[in-house]
C-alpha positions in Angstrom: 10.0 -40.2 12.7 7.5 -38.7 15.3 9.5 -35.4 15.4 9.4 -35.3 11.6 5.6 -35.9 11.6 4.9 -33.2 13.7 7.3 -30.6 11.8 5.6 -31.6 8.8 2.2 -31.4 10.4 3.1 -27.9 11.3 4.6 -26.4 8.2 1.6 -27.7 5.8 -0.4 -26.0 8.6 1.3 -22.7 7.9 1.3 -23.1 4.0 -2.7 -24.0 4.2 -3.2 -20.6 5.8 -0.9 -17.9 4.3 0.2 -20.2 1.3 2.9 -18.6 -1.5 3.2 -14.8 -1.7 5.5 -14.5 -4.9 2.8 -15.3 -7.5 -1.1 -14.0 -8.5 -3.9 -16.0 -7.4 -7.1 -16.5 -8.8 -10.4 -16.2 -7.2 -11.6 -19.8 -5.7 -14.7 -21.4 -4.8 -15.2 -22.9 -1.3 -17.3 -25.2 -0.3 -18.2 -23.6 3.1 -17.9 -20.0 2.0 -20.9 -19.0 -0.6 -21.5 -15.8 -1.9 -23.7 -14.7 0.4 -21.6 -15.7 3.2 -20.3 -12.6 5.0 -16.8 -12.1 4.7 -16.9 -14.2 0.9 -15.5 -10.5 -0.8 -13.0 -10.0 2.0 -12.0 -14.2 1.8 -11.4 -13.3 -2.4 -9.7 -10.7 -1.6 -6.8 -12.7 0.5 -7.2 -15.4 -2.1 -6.6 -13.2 -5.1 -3.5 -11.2 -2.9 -1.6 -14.5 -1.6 -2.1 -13.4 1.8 -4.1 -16.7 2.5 -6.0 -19.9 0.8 -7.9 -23.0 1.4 -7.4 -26.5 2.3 -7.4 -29.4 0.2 -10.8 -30.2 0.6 -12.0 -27.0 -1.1 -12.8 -25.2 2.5 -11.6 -22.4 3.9 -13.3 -23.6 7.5 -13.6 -19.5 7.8 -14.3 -20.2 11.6 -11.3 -21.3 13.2 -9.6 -19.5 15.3 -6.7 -17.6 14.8 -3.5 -17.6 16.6 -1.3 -14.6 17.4 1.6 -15.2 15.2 -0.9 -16.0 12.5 -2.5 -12.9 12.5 0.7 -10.9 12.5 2.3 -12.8 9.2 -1.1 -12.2 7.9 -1.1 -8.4 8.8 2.6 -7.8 7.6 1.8 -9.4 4.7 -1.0 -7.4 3.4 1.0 -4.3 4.2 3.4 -6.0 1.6 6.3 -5.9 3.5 8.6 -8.7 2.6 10.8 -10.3 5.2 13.2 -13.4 4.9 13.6 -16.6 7.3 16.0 -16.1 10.5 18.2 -19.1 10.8 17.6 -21.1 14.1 14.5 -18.9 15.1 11.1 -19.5 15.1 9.0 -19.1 11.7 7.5 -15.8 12.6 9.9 -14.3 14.2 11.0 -11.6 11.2 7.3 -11.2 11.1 7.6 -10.2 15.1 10.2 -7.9 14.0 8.6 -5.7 11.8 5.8 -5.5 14.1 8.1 -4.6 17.0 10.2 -1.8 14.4 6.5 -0.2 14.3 5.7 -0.4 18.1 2.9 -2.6 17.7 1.3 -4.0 21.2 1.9 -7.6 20.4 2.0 -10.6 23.1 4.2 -12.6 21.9 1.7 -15.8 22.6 2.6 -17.2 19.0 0.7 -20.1 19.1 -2.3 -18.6 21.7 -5.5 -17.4 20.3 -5.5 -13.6 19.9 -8.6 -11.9 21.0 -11.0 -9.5 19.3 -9.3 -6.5 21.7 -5.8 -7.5 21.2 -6.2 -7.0 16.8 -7.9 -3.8 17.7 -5.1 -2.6 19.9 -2.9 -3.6 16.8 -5.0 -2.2 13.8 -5.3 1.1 15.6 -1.0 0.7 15.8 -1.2 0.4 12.4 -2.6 3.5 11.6 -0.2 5.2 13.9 -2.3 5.9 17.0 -2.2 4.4 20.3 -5.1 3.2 22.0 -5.5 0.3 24.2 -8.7 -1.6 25.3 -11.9 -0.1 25.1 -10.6 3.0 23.6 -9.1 0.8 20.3 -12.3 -0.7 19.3 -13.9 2.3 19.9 -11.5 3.8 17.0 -12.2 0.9 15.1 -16.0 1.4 15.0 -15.9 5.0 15.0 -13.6 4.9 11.9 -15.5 2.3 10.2 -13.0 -0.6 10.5 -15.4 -2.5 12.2 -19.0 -3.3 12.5 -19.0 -5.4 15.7 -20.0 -8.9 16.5 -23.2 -8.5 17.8 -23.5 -4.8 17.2 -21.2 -1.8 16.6 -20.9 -0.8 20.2 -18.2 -1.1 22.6 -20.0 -4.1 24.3 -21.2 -5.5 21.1 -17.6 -5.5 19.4 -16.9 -8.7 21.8 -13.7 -7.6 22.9 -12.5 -11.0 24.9 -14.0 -13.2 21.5 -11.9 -14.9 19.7 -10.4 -14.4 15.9 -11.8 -16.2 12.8 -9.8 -16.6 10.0 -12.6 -14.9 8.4 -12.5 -11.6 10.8 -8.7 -11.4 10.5 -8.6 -11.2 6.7 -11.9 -8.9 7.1 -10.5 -6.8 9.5 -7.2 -6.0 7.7 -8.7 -5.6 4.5 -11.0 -2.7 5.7 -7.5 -1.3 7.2 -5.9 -1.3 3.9 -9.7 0.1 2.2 -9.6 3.2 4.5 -6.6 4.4 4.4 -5.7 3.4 0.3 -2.0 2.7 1.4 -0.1 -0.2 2.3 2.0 2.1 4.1 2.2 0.6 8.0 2.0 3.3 10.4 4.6 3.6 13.7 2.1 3.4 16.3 3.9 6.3 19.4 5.0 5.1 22.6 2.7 7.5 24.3 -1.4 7.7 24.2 -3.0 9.3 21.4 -5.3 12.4 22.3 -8.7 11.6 22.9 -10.0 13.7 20.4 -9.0 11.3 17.7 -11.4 9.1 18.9 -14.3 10.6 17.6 -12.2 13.2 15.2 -13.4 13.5 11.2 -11.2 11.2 9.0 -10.4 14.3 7.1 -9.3 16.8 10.1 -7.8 13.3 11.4 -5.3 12.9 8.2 -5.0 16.4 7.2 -1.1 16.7 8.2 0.0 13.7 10.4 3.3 15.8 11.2 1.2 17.3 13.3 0.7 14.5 16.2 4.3 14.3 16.7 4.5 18.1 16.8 2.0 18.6 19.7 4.0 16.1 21.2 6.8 17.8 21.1 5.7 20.7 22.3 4.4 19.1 25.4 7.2 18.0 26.2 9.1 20.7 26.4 6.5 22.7 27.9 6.3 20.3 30.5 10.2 19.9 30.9 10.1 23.3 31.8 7.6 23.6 34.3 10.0 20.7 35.5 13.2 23.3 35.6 10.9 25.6 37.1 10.2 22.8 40.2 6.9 22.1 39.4 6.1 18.6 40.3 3.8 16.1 37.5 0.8 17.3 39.0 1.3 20.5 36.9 2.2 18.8 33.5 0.2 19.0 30.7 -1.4 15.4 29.1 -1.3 15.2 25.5 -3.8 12.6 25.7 -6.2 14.8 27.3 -5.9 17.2 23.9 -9.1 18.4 22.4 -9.6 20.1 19.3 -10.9 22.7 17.2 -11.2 23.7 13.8 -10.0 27.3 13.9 -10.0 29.3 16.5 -8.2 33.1 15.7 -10.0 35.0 12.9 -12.1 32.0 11.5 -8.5 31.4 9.6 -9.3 28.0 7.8 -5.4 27.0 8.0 -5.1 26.7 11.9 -5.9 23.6 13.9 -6.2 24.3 17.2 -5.8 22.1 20.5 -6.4 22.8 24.0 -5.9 20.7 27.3 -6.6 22.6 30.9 -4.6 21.8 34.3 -6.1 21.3 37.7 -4.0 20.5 41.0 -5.7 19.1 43.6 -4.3 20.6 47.3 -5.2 19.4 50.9 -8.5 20.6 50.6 -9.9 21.2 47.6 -9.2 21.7 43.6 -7.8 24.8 41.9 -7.6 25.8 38.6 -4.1 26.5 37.3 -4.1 26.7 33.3 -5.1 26.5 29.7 -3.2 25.5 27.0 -3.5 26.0 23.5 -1.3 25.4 20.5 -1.8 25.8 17.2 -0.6 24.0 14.1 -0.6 25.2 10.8 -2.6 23.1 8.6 -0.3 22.6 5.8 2.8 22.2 7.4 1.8 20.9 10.7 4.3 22.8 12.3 3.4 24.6 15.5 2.3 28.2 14.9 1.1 29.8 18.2 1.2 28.4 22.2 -0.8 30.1 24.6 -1.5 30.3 28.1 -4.6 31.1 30.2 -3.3 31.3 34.0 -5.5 31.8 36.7 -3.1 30.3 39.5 -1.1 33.8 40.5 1.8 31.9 42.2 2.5 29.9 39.1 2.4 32.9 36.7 5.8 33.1 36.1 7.1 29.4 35.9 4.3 29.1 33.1 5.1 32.0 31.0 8.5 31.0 30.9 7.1 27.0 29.9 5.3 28.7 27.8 8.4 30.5 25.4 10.3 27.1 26.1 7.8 24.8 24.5 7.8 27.2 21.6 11.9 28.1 21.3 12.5 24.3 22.3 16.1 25.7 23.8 16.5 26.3 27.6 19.2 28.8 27.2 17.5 31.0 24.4 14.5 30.9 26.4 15.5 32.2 29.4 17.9 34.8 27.7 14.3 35.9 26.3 12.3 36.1 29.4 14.6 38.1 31.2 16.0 40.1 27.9 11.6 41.1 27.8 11.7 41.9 31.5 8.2 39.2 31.5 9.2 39.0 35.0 9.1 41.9 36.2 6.5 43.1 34.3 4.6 40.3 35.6 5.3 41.4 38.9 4.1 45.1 38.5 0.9 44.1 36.9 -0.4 41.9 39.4 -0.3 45.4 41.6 -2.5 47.5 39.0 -5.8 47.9 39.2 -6.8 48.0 35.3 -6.0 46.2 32.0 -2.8 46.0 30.5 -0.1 44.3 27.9 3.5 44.0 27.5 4.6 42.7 24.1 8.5 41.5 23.5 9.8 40.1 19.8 12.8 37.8 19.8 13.6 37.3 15.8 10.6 35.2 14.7 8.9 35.2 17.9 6.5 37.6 19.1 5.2 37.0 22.9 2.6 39.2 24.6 1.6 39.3 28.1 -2.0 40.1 28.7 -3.6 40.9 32.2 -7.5 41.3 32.9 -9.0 42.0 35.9 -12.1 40.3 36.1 -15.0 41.7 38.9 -16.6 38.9 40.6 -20.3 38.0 40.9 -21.4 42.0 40.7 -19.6 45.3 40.5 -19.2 45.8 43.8 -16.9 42.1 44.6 -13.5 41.5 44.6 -11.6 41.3 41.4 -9.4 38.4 40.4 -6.9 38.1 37.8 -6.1 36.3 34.8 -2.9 36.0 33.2 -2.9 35.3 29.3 1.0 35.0 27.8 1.2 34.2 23.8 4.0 33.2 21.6 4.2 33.1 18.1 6.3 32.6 14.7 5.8 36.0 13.1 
């Protein structure tokens, strides 16, 4: 009889909180919520959407805390996504499932409290970036999703404070205002670009194809410096991405992103490269790669990285490089004394190799080189 109690305890618990989701609600009157209370629109709002309700005693009681699992049947929920009860499992656990299929960073606590950092780290997911700590609520302030606790600062968010049942509805509700979708978002396995951080909402959802495109290309840029022998030191961080609006021409239909490469020797730090790729605006696709080389010994295993990240085949790529004579060419240049190029098409690829010879400090110094190699979909 104790057993049955406690189940009993626990499942009106649940129903209190999320209560039915087949059916319209109406807007209710709390005794503890008034209307100048500050989450009362956000509390109608769950009300009138069956994502939660009140207790028998006309309260909401919008300050208790909010446990893990609760959040995350609240959160699928409001994304309307319907699941059904697992035999022999825990309540929440197709809830757990969807948030899993869409890489969200949850705990697994279930019955813990979740922290004010952990639903950030989770909203952010949601909107199919991936941030964690610090970084997430700054995301969620900078994109409006939150105000803060005490004030809308990094500090003043209250990252290690605990959910109210007030803040959780709040918080997805301003999700699901921003983006006008109940579409949840697959939040990628690696770290968003930094750049998103502080990025325009506009330039931010102009194309989302794009994200998973510079990805890509990193990847295979840096899988080539790999085939070349290059160790990590050398490989490109998509998180450390920044961006521009246009770059070539003032053409309004490029986004352009950058990231440069230091390596760090026994004594000191050199410079190695730039890199640059540009997405086309509409498409997202990747329209351009380029590289600024300053390291000389490296000139050739980045050129070829370069037509690699662009080609995305190893064979094809190589069959290009040598086919163009890059390295050679390469090799000759570095010898001359003046500025040249060396431009090679492959059926929609165009690459050029660009050398400049740039005097030091006055006239009269020593020259150094730089080595700038573009490929391109013509």
């Amino acid at each position: 009889m104790k057993f049955t109690r406690v189940v009993m305890s626990i499942i009106l618990l649940v129903a209190v909180f999320f209560g039915a989701s087949s059916t319209s609600a109406q807007s209710k009157t709390f005794k503890d919520v008034d209307a100048s209370f500050w989450g009362y629109e956000a509390i109608q709002w769950g009300i009138e959407q069956n994502i939660v309700k009140g207790y028998d005693d006309d309260t909401f009681r919008p300050d208790r805390i909010v446990s893990e699992e609760e959040f995350i049947v609240l959160l699928v929920r409001a994304f309307g996504i319907t699941v059904s009860p697992l035999e022999n499992q825990r309540w929440s656990a197709p809830y757990y499932i969807v948030a899993r299929q869409h890489n969200l960073p949850v705990l697994s606590t279930y019955i813990a409290p979740i922290n004010r950092q952990n639903v950030a780290e989770i909203i952010v997911g949601t909107r199919g970036v991936n941030f964690m700590g610090n970084d997430a609520i700054a995301y969620m302030l900078n994109k409006g999703l939150s105000k803060g606790k005490s004030s809308a600062t990094v500090e003043g968010y209250e990252g290690q404070g605990m959910l109210t049942r007030a803040e959780a509805v709040a918080f997805i509700k301003n999700v699901l205002d921003k983006t006008g979708s109940k579409t949840m978002g697959v939040r990628p396995q690696e770290k968003s670009p930094n750049f998103l951080l502080t990025q325009t909402e506009e330039l931010q959802i102009t194309n989302p194809k794009a994200i998973e495109a510079l990805h890509q290309t990193i990847r295979y840029f840096n899988d080539g410096l790999k085939q070349t022998g290059l160790d990590s030191s050398y490989y490109a961080g998509f998180e450390t991405l920044t961006f521009t609006e246009n770059l070539y021409n003032g053409d309004s239909n490029s986004k352009v992103y950058n990231t440069s490469k230091s390596v760090k020797d026994s004594s000191s730090v050199k410079f190695v490269y730039s890199l640059t790729i540009t997405t086309n605006a509409q498409s997202g696709e990747i329209d351009r790669v380029s590289v600024w080389v300053h390291d000389q010994e490296r000139v050739k295993d980045i050129v070829l990285s370069t037509i690699y990240a662009l080609m995305q085949d190893a064979e094809k790529s190589k069959q290009f490089y040598e086919k163009s004579q890059f390295s050679s060419s390469i090799d000759s240049e570095l010898k001359a004394s003046e500025n040249k190029s060396i431009s090679a098409t492959e059926g929609p690829y165009k690459a050029t190799y660009f050398l400049m010879k740039i005097r030091e400090v006055s006239k009269g110094g020593p020259s150094t080189s730089v080595h700038t190699f573009e490929m391109k979909k013509v």
